[in-house]
C-alpha positions in Angstrom: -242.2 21.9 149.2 -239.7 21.0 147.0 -237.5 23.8 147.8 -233.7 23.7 146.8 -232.2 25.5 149.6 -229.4 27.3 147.9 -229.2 31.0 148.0 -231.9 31.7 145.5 -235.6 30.2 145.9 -236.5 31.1 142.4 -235.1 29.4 139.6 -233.3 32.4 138.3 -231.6 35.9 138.8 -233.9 38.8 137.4 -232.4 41.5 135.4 -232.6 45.0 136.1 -233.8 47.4 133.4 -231.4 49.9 134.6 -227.7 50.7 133.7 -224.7 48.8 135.3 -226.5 45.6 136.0 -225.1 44.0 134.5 -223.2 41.8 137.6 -226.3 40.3 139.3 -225.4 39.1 143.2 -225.2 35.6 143.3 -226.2 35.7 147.2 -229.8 36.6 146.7 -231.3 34.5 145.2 -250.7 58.0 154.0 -249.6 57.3 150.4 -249.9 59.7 147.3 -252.7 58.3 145.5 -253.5 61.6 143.6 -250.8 60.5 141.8 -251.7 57.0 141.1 -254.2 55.4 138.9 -255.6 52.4 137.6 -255.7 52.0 133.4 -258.7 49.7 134.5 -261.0 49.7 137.6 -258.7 46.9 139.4 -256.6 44.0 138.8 -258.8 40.5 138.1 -258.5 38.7 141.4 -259.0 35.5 139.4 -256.2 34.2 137.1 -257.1 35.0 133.1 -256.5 33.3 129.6 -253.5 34.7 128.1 -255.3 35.8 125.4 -256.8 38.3 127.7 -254.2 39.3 129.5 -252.1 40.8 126.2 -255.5 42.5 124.9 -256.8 44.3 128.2 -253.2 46.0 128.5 -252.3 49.0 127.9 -249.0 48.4 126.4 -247.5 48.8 122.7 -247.1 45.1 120.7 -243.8 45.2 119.0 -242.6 43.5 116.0 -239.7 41.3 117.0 -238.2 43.1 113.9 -238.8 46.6 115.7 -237.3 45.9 118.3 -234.4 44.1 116.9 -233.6 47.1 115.1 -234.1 49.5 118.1 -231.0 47.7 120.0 -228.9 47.5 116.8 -229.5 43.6 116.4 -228.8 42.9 120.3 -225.3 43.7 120.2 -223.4 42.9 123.0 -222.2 46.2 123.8 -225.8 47.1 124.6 -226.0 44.9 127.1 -227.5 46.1 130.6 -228.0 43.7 132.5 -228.1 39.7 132.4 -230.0 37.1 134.6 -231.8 33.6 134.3 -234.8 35.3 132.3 -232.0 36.5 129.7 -230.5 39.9 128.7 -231.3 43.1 129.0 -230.6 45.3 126.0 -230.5 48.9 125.6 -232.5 50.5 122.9 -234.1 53.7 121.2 -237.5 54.7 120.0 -239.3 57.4 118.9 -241.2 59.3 121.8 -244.4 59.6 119.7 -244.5 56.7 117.2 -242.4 54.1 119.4 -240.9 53.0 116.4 -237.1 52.3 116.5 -234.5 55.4 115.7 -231.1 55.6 115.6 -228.7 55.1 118.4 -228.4 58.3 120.5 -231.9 59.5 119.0 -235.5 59.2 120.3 -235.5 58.3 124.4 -233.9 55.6 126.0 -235.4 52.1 126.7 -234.7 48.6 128.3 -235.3 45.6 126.1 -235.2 42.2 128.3 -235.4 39.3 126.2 -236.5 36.0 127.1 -234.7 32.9 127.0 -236.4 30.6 124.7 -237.0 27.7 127.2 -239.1 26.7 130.1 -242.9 27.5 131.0 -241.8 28.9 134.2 -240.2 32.3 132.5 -242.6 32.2 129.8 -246.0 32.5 133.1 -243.5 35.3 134.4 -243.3 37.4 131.8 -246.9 37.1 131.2 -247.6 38.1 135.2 -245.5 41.2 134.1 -248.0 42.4 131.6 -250.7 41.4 133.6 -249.7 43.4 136.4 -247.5 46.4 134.9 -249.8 46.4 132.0 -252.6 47.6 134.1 -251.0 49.6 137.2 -249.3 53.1 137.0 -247.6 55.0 139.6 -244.7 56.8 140.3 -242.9 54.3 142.0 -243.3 51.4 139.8 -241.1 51.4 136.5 -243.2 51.9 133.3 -244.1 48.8 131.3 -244.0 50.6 127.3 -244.7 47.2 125.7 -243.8 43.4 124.7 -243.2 41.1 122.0 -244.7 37.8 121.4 -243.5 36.4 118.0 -243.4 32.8 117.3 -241.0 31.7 120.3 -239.9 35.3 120.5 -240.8 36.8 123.8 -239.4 40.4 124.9 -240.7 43.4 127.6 -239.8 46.9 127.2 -239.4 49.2 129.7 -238.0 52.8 130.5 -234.6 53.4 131.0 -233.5 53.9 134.5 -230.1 55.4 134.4 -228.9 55.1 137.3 -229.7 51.3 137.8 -230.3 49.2 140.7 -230.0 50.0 144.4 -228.5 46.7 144.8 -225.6 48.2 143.3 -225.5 51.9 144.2 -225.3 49.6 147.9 -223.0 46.9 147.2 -220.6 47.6 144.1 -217.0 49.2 144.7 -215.4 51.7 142.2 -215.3 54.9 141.2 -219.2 55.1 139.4 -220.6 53.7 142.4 -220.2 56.1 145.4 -221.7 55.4 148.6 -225.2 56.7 148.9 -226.0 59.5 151.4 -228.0 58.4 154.6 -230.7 61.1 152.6 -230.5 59.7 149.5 -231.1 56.2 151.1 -234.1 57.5 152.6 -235.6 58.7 149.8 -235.0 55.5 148.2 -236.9 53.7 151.1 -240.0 56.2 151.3 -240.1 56.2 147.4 -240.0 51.9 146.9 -242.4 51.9 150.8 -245.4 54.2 148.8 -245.0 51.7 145.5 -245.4 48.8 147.9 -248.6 50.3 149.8 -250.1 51.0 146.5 -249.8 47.6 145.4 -251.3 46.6 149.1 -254.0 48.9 148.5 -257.9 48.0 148.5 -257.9 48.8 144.9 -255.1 46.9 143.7 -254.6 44.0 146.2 -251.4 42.8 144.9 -248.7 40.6 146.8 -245.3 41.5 145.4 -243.7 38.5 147.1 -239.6 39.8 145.1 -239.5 42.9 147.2 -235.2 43.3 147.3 -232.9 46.1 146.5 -232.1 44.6 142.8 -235.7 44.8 142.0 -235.4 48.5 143.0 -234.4 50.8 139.9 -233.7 54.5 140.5 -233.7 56.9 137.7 -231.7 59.8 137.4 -233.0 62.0 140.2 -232.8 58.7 142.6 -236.7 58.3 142.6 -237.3 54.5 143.2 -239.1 52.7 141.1 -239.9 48.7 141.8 -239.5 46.6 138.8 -239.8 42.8 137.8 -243.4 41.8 138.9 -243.1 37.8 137.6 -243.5 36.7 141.0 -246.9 39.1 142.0 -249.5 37.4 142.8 -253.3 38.7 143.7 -254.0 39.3 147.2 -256.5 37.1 149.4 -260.2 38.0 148.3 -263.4 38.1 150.6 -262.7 36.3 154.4 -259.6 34.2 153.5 -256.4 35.7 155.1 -254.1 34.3 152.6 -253.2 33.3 149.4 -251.6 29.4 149.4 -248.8 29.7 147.1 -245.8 27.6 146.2 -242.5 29.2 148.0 -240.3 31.2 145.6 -238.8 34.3 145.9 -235.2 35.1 146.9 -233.6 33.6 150.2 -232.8 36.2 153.0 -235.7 38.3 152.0 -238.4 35.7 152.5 -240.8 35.9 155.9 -240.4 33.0 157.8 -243.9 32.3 158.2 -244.1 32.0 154.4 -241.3 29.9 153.9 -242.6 27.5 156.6 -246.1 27.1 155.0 -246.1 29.2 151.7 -249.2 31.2 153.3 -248.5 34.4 151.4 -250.1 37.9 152.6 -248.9 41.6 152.4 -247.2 41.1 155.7 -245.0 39.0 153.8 -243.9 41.9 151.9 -243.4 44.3 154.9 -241.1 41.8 156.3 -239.2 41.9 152.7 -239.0 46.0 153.4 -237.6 45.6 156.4 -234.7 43.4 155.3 -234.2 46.0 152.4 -234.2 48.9 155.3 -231.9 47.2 157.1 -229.0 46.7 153.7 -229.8 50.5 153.1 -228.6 51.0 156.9 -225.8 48.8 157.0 -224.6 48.5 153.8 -224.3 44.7 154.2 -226.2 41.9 152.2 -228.7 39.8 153.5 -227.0 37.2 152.8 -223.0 37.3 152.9 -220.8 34.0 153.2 -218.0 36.5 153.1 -218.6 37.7 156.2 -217.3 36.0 159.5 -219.0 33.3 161.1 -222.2 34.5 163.0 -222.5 37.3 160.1 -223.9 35.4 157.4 -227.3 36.2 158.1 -227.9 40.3 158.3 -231.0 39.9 160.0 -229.9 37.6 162.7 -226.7 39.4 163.3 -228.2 42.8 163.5 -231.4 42.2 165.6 -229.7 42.4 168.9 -228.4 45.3 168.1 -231.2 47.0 166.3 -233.4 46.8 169.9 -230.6 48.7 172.1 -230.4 52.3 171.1 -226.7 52.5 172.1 -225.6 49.7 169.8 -227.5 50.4 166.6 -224.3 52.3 165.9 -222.9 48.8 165.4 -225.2 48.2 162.7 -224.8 51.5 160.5 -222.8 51.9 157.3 -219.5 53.7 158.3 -219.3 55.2 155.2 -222.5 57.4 156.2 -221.0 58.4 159.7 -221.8 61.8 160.8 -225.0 62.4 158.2 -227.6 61.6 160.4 -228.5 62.1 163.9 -228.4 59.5 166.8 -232.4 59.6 167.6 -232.9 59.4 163.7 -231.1 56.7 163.4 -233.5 54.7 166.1 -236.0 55.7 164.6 -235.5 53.9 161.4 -233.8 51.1 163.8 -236.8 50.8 165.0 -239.2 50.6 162.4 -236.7 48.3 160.8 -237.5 46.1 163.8 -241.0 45.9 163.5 -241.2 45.3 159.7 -239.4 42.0 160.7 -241.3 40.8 163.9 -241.9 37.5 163.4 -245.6 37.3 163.7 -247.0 39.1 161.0 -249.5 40.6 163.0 -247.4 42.9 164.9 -245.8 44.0 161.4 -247.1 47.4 160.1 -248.9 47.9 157.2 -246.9 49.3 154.1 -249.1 52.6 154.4 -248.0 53.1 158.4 -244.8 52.7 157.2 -244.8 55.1 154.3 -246.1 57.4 157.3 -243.4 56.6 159.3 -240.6 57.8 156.9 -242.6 60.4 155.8 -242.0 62.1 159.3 -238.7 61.1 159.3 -237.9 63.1 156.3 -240.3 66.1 157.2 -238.4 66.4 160.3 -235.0 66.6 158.7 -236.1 68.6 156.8 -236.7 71.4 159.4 -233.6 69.9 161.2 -231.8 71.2 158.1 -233.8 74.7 158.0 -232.6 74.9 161.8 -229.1 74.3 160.7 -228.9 77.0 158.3 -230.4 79.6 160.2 -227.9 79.6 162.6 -228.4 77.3 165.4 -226.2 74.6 166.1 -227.6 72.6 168.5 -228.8 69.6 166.6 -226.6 66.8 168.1 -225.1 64.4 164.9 -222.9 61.6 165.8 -220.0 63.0 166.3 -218.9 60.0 169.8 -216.4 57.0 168.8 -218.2 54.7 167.1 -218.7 51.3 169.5 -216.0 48.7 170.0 -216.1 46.0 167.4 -215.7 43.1 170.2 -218.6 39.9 169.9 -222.6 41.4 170.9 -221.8 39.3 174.4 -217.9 40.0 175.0 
């Protein structure tokens, strides 16, 4: 298929909209529906004009000047975040009017500007207004408008202070300190409902990007998903798939799509569970670094994932001792299923959302039990397991 097999698929690293994303990895390459809506009945399931696209939306259309002036003339201390689409810029408007204020006034917003060559970006940033110009929920990042002036193309977004998860997970320093084990949950039951609502019957959209860089978390660490250029609609009437060529972002792919480019929401729930398993192992899919046999998360963690005594070879240390040993199966296990390689035996976003929805129910009256006294509740307090081979 014409595929280039370096670590990216897609010809390009996105930017985040968020702070501190500045340094983009080159390695990758029942849900709450009273609180989500539709600004129209559904998405089109056939592709539109572009002319239609920018009119049906819902979305502000900013002067280049406007926003020119909202991030001080795209000074490079307002950078956020760069990538093969361009730079992100932060900016400032006013709440009401959207028109630019000064710096420090008004709220926050992300400004990511196109570069000025190449149809591919230019079909992207158009499937972003198709797509974010239509959908709202809490867990996908809100789309406030775009540019398109002369060769001039720009999206504006909210601010998401606390950037990507992709960094929260991998950077070092001091302003990136390791994530709780509840904090990652969260982020995983929060980024698992905006998936099922873009899987459901309504919207019947194919995310086909799903990876932590894509997954902006604002100040409270609600996860939103963000950069939709590669969505595409979902299968219509009795076909089981949506022919597509390959791109996306190598390590997170599902095999069966990268061996035929047959694309369905399965594809995407194999995508989660690569995500699940960073957020539980603090590794990157994909990591030359690491030593031989390591390179690929997935294929180094399996074995271990499917024997509940070894998982613990799998997990973060820098979360040891915040979670309990049958939790931690638990997730082990779902993490498993999302990336069975038949697509069949995957669960559906929804049944996952379910599934971490217990999880954090019941840790949450694991917690209550804690404070009132009773200190039963068995955390893993044993030696973590040797670090010889899987088949010393």
């Amino acid at each position: 298929m014409g595929l280039c097999w370096s670590n990216r698929i897609k010809a390009y690293t996105p930017s985040n909209t968020g702070l501190n994303s500045k340094n983009v990895s080159k390695d990758e390459k029942s849900l709450s529906s009273s609180s989500s809506k539709f600004s129209s009945s559904s998405i089109p399931q056939t592709p539109r004009s572009e002319g239609e696209i920018l009119q049906s939306s819902n979305l502000k259309n900013f002067s280049f000047a406007e926003l020119r002036n909202a991030t001080r003339n795209f000074r490079p201390d307002s950078v956020l975040g760069e990538g093969g689409f361009g730079s992100v810029f932060k900016g400032w408007i006013d709440e009401q009017s959207l028109t630019a204020t000064k710096p420090g006034s008004g709220v926050v917003i992300a400004v990511k500007r196109l570069n000025q060559e190449g149809f591919q970006g230019h079909r992207e940033w158009l499937a972003e207004i198709n797509y974010l110009g239509q959908l709202q929920h809490p867990n996908l990042v809100k789309l406030i408008g775009y540019c398109f002036e002369d060769d001039h193309r720009l999206l504006v977004y909210e601010f998401m202070p606390r950037g990507s998860m992709e960094n929260h997970l991998f950077r070092r320093g001091s302003h990136f300190q390791p994530l709780s084990w509840n904090i990652r949950m969260k982020v995983a039951l929060g980024a698992a409902k905006g998936l099922a609502f873009l899987h459901d019957d309504d919207a019947k959209v194919i995310y086909r990007d799903f990876k932590t860089s894509n997954i902006l978390l604002d100040s409270k660490y609600n996860a939103k998903l963000s950069d939709f250029g590669l969505a595409r609609d979902g299968p219509t009437g009795d076909k089981s798939h949506v022919s597509t060529r390959v791109m996306g972002t190598y390590g997170y792919a599902a095999p069966e799509y990268l061996a035929t480019g047959h694309l369905t929401a399965k594809s995407d729930v194999y995508s989660f569970g690569v995500v699940l398993l960073e957020m539980l192992s603090g590794r990157r899919a994909i990591d030359k670094n690491r030593p031989t046999g390591q390179h690929n998360l997935v294929e180094w963690a399996k074995p271990y994932l499917t024997n509940k005594r070894r998982v613990l070879h799998v997990l973060d240390t820098r979360i040891e001792g915040q979670y309990s040993l049958s939790r931690a199966q638990k997730v082990a296990s779902l993490t498993v299923q999302c990336l069975d390689v038949e697509p069949k035996f995957r669960p559906s976003m929804d049944e996952v959302v379910q599934a971490l929805e217990q999880l954090q129910e019941s840790n949450k009256k694991e917690s209550n039990t804690r404070a009132h006294g009773d200190t039963n509740d068995r955390r893993t307090s044993y030696p973590r397991p040797s670090r010889s081979p899987l088949f010393a």
